[in-house]
N, C-alpha and C positions, 0 to 999 in steps of 0.2 A: 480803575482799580478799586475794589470794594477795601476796604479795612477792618469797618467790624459795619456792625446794622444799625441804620439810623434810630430804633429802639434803645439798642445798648448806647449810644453817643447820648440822646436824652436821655436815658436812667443815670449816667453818671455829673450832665450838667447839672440837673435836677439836685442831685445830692449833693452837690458843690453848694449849690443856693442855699438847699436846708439847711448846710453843716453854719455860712454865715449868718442863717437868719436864727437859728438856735442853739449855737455855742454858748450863750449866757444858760442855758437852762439845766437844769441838773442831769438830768436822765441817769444812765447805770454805768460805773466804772468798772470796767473787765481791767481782770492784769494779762499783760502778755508782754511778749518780747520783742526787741524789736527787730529788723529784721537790714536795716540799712545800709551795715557793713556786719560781716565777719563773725564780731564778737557777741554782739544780741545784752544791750541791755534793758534790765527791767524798766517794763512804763507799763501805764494804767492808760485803758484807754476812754474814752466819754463817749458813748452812745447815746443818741436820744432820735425815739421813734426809726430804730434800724438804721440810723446812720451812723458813722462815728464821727462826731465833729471836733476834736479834741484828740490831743496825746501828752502826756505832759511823762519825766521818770515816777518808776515808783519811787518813791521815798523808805519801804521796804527793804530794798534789796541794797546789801550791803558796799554790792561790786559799783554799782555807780551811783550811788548816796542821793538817788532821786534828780541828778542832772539829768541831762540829755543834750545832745548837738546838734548842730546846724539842720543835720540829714536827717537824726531821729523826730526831731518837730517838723519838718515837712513830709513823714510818710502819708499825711492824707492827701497827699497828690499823688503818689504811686497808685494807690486803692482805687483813685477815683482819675487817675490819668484817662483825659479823652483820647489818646492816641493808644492805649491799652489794649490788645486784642482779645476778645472774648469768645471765641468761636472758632474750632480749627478750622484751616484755610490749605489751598491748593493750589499751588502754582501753575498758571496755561499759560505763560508763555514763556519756550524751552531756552529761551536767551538771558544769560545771565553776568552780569558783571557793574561796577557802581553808575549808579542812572538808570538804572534798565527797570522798565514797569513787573513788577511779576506778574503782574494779571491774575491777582489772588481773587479768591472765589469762597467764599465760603461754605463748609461741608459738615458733615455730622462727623460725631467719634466712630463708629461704627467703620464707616469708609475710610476715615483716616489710618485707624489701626490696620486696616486690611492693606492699604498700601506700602504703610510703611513696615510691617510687618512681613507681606511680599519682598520688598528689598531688602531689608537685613535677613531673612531669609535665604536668600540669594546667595549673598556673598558665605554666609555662615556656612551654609552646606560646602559650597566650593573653599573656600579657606576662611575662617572669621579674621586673620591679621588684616584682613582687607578692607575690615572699620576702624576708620581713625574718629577720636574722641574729642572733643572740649569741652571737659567738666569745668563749672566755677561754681557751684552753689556749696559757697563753705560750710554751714549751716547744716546741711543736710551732705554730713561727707559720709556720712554712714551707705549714701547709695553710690561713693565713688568707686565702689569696686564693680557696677554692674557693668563694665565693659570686658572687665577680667573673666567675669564668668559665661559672657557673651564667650568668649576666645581671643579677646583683639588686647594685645598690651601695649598698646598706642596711644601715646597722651601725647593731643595736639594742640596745646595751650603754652604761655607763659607764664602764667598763673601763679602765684607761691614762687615759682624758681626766678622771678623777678628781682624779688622783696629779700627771698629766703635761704636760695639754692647753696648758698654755704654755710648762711647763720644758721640753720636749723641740725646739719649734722654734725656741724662744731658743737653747738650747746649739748646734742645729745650724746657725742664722745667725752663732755666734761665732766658733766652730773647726773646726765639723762634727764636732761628737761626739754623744750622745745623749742622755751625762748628763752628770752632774760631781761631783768631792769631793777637798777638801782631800789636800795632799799627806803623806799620813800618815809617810814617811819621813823628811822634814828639816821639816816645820812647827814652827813653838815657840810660835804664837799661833793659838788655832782658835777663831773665832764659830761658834754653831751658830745657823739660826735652824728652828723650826718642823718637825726632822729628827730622825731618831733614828740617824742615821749613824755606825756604831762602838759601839752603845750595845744598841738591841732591836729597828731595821728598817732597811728600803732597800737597800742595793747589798751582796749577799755578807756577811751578818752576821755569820757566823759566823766569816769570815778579817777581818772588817774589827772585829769586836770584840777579837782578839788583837792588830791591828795598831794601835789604839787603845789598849788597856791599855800595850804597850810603850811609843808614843810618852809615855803620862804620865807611865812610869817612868824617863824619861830628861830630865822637866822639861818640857812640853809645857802650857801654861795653856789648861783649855777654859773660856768662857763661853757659857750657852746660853739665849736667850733665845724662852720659850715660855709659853703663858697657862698650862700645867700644869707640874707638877713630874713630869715625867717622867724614866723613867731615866736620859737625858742629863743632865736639870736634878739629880738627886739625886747624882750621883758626877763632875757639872763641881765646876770651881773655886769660879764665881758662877753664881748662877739668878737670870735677870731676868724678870719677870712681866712680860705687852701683854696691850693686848686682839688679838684675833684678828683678822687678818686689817690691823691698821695696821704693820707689819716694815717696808714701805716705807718709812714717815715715818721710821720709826726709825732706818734706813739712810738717809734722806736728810739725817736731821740730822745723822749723824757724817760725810757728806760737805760737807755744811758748812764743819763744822768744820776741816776738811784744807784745802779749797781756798780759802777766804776768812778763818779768825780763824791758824792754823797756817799756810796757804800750804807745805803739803808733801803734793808729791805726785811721782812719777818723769815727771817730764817727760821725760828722754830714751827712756823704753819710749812713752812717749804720741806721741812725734814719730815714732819711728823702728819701732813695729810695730802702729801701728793711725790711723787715718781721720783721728782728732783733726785735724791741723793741716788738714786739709782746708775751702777757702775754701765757706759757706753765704752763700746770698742769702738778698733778705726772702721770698722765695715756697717757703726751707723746702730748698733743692734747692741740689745742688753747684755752682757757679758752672763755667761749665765756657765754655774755646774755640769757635773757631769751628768746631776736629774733634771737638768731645766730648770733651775730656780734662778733668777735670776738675785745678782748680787750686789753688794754693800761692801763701800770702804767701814770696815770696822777702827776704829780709833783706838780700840783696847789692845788690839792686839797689830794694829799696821799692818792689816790684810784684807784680801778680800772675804767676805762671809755670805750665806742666803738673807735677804734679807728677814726673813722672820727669824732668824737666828740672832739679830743685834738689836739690842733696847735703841729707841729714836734717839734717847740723845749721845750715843756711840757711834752715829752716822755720820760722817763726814757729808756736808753741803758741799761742799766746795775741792778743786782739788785732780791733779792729773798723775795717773803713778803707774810704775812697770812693773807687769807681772810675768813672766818667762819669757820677756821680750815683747810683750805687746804693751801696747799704749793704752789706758783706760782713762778718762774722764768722768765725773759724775753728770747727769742731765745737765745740772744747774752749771757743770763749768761750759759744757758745750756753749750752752745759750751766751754764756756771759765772755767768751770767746766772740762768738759772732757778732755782739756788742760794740766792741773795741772800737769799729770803724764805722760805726752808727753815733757820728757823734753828732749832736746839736747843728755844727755848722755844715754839715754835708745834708742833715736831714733839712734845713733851713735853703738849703738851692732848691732841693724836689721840691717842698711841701709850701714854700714861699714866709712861711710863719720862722718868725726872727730866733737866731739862736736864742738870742737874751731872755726873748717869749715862752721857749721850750722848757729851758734851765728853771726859770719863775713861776711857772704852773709848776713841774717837777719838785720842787724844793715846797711850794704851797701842799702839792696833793699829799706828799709825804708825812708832810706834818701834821694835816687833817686827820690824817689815817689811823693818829694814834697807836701805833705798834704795840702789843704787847699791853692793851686795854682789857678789859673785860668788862662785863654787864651783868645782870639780873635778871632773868627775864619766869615770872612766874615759877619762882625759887631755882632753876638753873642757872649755872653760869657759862657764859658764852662766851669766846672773843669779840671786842668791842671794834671795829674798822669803819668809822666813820664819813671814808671819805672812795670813792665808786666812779669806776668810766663806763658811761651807758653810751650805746651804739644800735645803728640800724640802716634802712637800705643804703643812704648815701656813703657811709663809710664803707659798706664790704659787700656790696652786688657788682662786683668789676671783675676780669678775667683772673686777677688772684686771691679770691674771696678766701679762699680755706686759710692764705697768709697771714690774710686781715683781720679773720676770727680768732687766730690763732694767738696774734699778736694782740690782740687787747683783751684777749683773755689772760696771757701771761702777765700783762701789765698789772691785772688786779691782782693777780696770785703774791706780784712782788710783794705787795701790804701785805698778804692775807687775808683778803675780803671776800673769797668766794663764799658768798652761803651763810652769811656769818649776819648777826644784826649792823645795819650800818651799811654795809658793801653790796658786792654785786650778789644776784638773788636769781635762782634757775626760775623759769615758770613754765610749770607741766603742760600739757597738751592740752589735758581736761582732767577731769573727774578723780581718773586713775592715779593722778598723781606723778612723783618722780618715774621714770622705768630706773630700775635698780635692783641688779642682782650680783652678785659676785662674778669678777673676774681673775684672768690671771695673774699674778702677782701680787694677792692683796689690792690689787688694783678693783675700783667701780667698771662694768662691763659695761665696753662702747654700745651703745644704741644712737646710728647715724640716720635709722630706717624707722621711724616711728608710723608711720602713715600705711605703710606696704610691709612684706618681707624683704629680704636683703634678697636681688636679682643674682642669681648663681651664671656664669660667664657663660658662653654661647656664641658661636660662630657658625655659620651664619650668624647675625643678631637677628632675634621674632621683632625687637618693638624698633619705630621710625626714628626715637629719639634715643636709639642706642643705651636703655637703662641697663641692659646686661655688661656693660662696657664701665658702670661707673657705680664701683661696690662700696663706696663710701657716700654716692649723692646724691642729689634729690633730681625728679624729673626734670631734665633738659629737652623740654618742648622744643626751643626755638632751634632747633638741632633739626628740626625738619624742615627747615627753611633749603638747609644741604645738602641732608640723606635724600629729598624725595626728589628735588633735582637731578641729583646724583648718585642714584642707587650701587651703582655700580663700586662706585668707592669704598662701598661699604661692605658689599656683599652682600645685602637687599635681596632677596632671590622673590619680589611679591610687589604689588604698584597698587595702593588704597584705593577703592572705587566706590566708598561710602562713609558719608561725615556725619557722625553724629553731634549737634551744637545743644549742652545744656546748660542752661546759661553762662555761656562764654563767646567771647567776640575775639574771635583769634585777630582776625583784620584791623581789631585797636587795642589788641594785648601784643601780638609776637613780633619782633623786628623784622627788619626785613618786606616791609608790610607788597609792594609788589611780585614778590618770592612766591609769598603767602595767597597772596591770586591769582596767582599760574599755579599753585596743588590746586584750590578748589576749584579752578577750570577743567578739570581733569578729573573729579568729582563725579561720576554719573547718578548718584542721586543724594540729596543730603536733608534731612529732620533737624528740625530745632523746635525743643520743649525752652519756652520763654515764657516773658510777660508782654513785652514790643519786640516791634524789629529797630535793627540795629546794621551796622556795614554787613557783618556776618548772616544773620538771620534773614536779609533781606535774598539772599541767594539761595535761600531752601526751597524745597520743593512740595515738603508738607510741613504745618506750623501747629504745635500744640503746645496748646494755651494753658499755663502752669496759675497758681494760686498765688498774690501775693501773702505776705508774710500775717497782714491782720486778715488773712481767711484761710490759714490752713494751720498742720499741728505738728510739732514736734519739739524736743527737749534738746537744751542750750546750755553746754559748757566747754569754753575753748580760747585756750591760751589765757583765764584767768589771772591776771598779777598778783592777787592778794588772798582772793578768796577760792573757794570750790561750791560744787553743787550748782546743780541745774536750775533755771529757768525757762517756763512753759511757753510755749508760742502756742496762742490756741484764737481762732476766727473770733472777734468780735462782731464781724457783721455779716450774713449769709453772700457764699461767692455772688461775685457778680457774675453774670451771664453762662455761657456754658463750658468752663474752664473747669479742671481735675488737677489734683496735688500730683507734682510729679513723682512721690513714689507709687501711687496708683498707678502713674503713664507707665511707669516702668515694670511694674510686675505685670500687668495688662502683657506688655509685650513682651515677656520672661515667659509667660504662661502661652501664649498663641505661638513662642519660640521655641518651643521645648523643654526648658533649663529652668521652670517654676522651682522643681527640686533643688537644683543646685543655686540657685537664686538667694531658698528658703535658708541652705546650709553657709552660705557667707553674709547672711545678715548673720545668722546665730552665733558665728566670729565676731565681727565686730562690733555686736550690741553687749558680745560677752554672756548670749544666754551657757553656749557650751561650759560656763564656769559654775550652773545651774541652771541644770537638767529639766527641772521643775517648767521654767519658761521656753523652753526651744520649740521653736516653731515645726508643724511636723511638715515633712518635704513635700506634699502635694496641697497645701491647705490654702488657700487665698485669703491673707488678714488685710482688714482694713486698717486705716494708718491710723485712728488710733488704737486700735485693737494690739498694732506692734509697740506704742510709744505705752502705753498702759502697760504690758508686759517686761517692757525698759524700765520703767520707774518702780515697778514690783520687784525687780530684778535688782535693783542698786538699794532703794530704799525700804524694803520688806511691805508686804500687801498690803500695812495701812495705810503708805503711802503711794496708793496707784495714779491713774489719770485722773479721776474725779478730787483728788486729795489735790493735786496741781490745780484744777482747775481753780479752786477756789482759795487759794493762798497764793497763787503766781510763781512762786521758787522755792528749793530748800539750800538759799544761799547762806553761806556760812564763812566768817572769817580761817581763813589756815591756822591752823594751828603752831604754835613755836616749834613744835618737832615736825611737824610739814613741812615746814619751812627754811630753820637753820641745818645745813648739814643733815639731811634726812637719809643720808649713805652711812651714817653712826664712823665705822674705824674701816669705814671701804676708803683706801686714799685714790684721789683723781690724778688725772695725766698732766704733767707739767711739761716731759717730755713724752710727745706721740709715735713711740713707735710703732703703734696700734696701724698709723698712717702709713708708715715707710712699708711695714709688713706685708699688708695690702697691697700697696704700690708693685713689692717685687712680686708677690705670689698674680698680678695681673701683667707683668712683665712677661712672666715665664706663660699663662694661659696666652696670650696675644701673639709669643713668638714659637709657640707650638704649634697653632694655628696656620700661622704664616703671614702675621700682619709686621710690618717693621718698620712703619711711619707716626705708630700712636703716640702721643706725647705722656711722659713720665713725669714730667719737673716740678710739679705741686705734690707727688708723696714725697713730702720730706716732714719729718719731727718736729722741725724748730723753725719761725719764722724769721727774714729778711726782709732785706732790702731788693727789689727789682724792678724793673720798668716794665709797666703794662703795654701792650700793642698800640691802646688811646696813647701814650707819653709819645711811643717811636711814630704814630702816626703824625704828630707835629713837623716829624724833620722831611713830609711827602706833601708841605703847604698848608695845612689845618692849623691855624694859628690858634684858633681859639676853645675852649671844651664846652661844650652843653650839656645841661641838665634839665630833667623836669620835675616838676614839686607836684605836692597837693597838698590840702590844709582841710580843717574838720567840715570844712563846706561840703566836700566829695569823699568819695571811697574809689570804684570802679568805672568802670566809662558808664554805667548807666544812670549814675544823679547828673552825668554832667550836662545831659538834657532833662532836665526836672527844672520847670518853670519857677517853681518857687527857689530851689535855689540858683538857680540862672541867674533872674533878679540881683540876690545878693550879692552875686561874686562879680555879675558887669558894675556893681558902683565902688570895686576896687580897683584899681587900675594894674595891680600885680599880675590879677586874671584877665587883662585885656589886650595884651599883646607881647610879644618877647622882649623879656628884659638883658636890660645892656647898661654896662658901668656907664655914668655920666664923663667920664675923663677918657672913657673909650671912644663913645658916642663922639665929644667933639673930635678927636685923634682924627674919625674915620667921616668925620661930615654928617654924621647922622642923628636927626630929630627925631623925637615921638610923635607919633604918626605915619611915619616913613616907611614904607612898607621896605622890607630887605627881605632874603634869602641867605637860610643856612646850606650849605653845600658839604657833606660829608662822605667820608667813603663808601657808606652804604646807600647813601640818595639825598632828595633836598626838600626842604618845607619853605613857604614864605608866612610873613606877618607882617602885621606893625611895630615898629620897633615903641617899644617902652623906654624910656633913659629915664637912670632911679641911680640913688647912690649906693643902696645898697645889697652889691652884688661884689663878686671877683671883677679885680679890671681884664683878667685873661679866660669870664664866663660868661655864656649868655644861659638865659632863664626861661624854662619854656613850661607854663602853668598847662597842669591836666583839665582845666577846665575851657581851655582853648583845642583841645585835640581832636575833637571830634568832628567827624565827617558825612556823615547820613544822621539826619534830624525829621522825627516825624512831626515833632510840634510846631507850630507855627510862630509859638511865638518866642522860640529860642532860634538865634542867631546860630548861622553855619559858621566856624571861624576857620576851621579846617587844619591849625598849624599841628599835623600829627608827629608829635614828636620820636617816635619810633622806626617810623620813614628814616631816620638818620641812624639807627645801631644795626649793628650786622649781628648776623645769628649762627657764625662758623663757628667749627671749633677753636679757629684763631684767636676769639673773643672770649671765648669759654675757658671755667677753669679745667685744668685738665683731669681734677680729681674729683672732684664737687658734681662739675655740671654747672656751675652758677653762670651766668649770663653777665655780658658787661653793657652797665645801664649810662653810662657817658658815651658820648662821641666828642669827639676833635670834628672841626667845622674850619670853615671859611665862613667872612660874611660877604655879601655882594648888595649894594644898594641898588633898588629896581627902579625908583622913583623919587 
């Protein structure tokens, strides 16, 4: 098996030598971005005589204060990775599956486009839904829609819907943001639940770890409530153990406690910037006039009124009353109804954290919160909310994620902290800022769909992972683990016969993982634009060879916490070998495909030239990349500042502004009650059984969240005694560091990352030592390891580090460990929320000792 050419394996040992024999020497600092996960922060990198030996952060750029992490100080092992492919390559021999030699060959571009250009060919003429996708290159999401304009709306990943698949359209039915986190400048009270935010992951780690350590040293109390002792739980205040995946109950019990034993809660933010007072009938739905306005208990006059007809503080909060015989409640009594029997010591069986626990954080966060505070802030006055519940994958990527968002977003609302200095804080997508435009009622207009348009219903469904089917969610990938099994179910009328992989490893992203290699068996030919191979990419059939991050170019702004404005990714050092940026690879093949035209017209979308005309690409023209990223940055920041103005200043990073930031919807009030949801839910009721579908599940459009048991909780009472999870920490991002030698190194001299962890009082219980190799056994399949025994985990969790999951290694000198954690979650819709699409990232297990 060739891999790349023994020239290219010595040009890059060679530069490995230079980089340690002249890292002391000056040479020239480029700034660029980094490229290691997701968010891209600024670093400067040290060149001397063409190589880059050195990366340290800018100190510049405002978003990471000149830090960087684990991942970003070792990209010069990405650059210069001897296992790197530099040269497309071709598969001879037609046997495919893991272990198997491909008998790669290396070829020029010329032949490779011609081939792979021949098959996607193929299929496109005969139907294009018959390419399935695996996009993951966050960075460069601007080329996510090239599948869409291929014809294929098939995304064959878990990608985002892992992490995100309900957080993301909760937050954007709230405020129209895309994420959220605590307000790290004026907070004094910070719950964490299931996040490692400020700690070792998620939103800009490296500026949000500085901006974290200062708020503590300024008195800032974090508690972090997680089934492991993670680095958040090891250097919070309090570390409260759950089992996984019950944060809800847990959150519901401290709202309990606020709104029924305490009765403290900011009533006047509830009346006056969000739904709450808003009059509910019994059928769930806004009581509304004879024009559709929807109504207000009036106080003045003990009636119903529109609401824009009653000054706020003539709105009744609270409150159940009859109007010609019907029952009316306000939002706020609904919610606080459903409360009643959300009490501390019920939520204390699910969630295992003690009434006494619930009630004591409750009555703490309350106080923190300062009610009815205000502040200063650059001669405005704000409400002042002090005290903030941040959250992330572990608390709400489980089958009732849209619950889980929903509920700790109400939780903030009780204080009155959305948006506000102190409390919780939406955080835009990028650049663009909030999306925010007027809705119904006075209401801020949901945007649940920030990435794509909202998919309009369809029966047959076109895409594999049924996004026509889910008008509130985000892509549910791992839904093809079922549909493509099972077409028939679905009413599939089409069977995918070609995989496009760019940069994505569905085989160590989507559940279900031998599911997953019975579709690609069935693959007749599959492309992957990468940088290595990987489980997935080792199955393709032709391989092109993408640019790392310090040799190619493009502009970085995405899911920013604090700041805005972009940061440049621009080559510091000339490609190595004969690899092309993948937005080349791909209009190369847009152009030999026919659809350069329409190629040209959905960049012009989402670069946002159509908002000026001035920059729109014209439909037959072939730009170079950066001929398009110079047009982007003309386009946002006006012509004096183009690609050449980046090159040499690195970013136009910029703190947000107070009004970017608090409340940036002015007197738009947000949803406290979602009927936005229930809406939805019925207007897909009635498309499904028009159809003639009568099996689809309804039970997550609901308005208001509860208490319910996950499929993981019932799967317990079918012998799964115990839950699994898996972490990661700022050493890794996606499965491709966790074969990077240099951080390999780091993570085997902690023993967190060396084998599955298990309570120590568990351990003895079941006979089992560290070292001990055992087997997890779940409903959807089984992994073994060595067992880890540590104190600090749940005694009813085991622990399964993402730096242990990997299963095809090209380097030699990282370890196979193989415990693929994913092999244990199932990818039905049983597992799935039913409105979201979000994915359930725990399993219930068995253990078995092997030895």
């Amino acid at each position: 098996m060739i891999l790349t050419s023994h020239r290219g394996r010595r040009r890059r040992v060679m530069a490995i030598q230079h980089a340690s024999h002249h890292s002391s020497m000056t040479g020239q600092w480029i700034p660029s971005t980094c490229g290691m996960c997701l968010h891209g922060c600024g670093i400067r990198v040290q060149v001397v005589d063409g190589v880059a030996v050195k990366i340290e952060g800018d100190p510049t750029n405002p978003d990471n204060l000149g830090k960087l992490c684990p991942k970003g100080n070792a990209g010069l092992s990405r650059l210069y990775d001897p296992t790197r492919i530099l040269k497309p390559m071709k598969r001879t021999n037609p046997a495919k599956g893991p272990g198997i030699d491909p008998g790669w060959v290396e070829i020029e571009w010329e032949e490779a486009y011609e081939i792979v250009a021949r098959e996607l060919g193929r299929v496109r003429r005969d139907d294009p839904r018959k390419l399935l996708c695996a996009i993951g290159d966050f960075q460069r999401i601007i080329l996510w829609g090239w599948p869409a304009v291929f014809g294929s709306p098939n995304f064959f990943t878990s990608l985002g819907n892992y992490c995100g698949g309900s957080y993301h359209p909760v937050n954007g039915m709230v405020d129209g943001s895309f994420a959220a986190i605590n307000d790290y400048a004026y907070c004094n009270y910070w719950i964490q639940l299931g996040s490692g935010d400020g700690f070792s992951s998620h939103l800009h780690v490296s500026g949000s770890t500085k901006r974290m350590a200062d708020a503590r040293m300024r008195g800032m109390k974090v508690v972090v409530v997680d089934p492991r002792c993670s680095p958040a739980a090891a250097k919070a205040d309090e570390w409260i153990p759950i089992v996984p995946g019950t944060d809800r109950a847990f959150v519901l019990g401290m709202a309990h406690v606020l709104v029924h034993e305490l009765r403290r809660y900011d009533r006047q933010f509830l009346r006056e910037h969000t739904n709450a007072p808003y009059l509910v009938g019994e059928d769930g739905f806004f009581w509304r006039d004879e024009r559709g306005r929807a109504q207000v208990w009036d106080l003045r006059v003990d009636a119903p009124r529109p609401w824009n007809d009653v000054p706020r503080e003539a709105m009744a909060l609270e409150g159940t009353f009859q109007v010609d015989g019907h029952r009316l409640r306000t939002g706020f009594q609904v919610w606080k109804d459903i409360l009643v029997d959300h009490t501390p010591e019920r939520m204390a069986e699910i969630s295992t954290v003690p009434a006494s626990t619930i009630r004591r954080l409750a009555r703490e966060f309350v106080g923190a919160a300062q009610i009815g505070a205000t502040i200063e802030i650059e001669g405005k006055v704000y409400p002042f909310r002090p005290a903030a519940l941040n959250y992330y994958r572990g608390a709400q990527s489980h089958a009732n994620g849209l619950l889980d968002n929903m509920t700790y977003k109400l939780f903030n609302m009780l204080v009155g902290n959305i948006d506000v200095p102190g409390g919780h804080l939406g955080v835009p997508l990028d650049h663009r800022g909030f999306f925010i435009s007027p809705g119904e009622d006075g209401m801020i207009k949901p945007e649940p769909h920030q990435l794509h348009p909202i998919p309009p219903f369809k029966y047959p469904p076109d895409s594999t992972h049924l996004m026509e089917w889910f008008p509130i969610g985000f892509d549910a990938g791992q839904l093809n683990a079922e549909t493509l099994l099972e077409p028939e179910r679905f009413g599939l009328d089409y069977q995918p016969e070609v995989l496009l992989l760019y940069h994505s490893n569905p085989l160590w992203n989507m559940p279900e993982t031998d599911k997953i290699e019975q579709i690609m068996r069935r693959m007749k030919f599959i492309v992957a634009i990468d940088i290595h191979l990987t489980e997935s990419t080792q199955w393709a059939d032709v391989f092109l060879p993408d640019r790392t991050y310090l040799e190619s170019t493009l502009l970085n702004c995405l899911e920013p916490p604090v700041v805005t404005g972009h940061s440049l990714r621009q080559p510091v050092v000339e490609p190595l070998g004969d690899t092309r940026d993948a937005y080349e690879i791909l209009t190369e093949l847009a152009e030999r495909l026919g659809f350069l035209d329409d190629w040209n017209d959905l960049l012009n979308v989402v670069c946002g030239f159509v908002a000026n005309t001035t920059y729109m690409l014209d439909p037959d023209r072939r730009y170079t990349v950066e001929e398009l990223w110079d047009r982007f940055a003309r386009s946002v920041y006006g012509d004096d500042r183009g690609l050449e103005w980046f090159k040499r200043h690195g970013h136009a990073v910029r703190y947000r502004t107070p009004e970017e930031t608090y409340m940036p919807y002015g007197d738009l009030r947000i949803p406290f009650y979602f009927e936005y949801v229930k809406r939805v839910g019925a207007q897909l009721r009635q498309q499904m059984e028009a159809a003639g579908i009568t099996d689809w599940r309804f039970d997550n459009y609901v308005p208001l969240p509860f208490w319910k048991n996950s499929p993981v909780i019932e799967d317990g009472e079918r012998g799964y005694d115990f839950y699994a999870i898996t972490f990661k920490e700022a050493l890794h991002t996606f499965a491709d560091t966790v074969v990077m030698p240099w951080l390999t190194e780091v993570s085997e001299k902690d023993p967190v990352h060396q084998g599955i962890l298990i309570n120590r009082a568990t351990a003895e219980r079941l006979g089992i030592e560290t070292g001990q190799r055992i087997r997890l056994v779940s409903p959807a399949g089984r992994i073994e390891g060595r067992a880890q025994v540590v104190e600090g985990i749940h005694p009813q969790v085991v622990g399964v580090s993402n730096a242990i999951t990997r299963e095809y290694v090209t380097n030699p000198t990282v370890r196979v460990k193989g415990a693929h954690f994913n092999r244990l979650l199932t990818g039905s819709m049983r597992y799935t929320d039913s409105a979201t699409g979000g994915l359930e990232s725990t399993a219930r297990v068995r253990i078995e000792v092997i030895d």
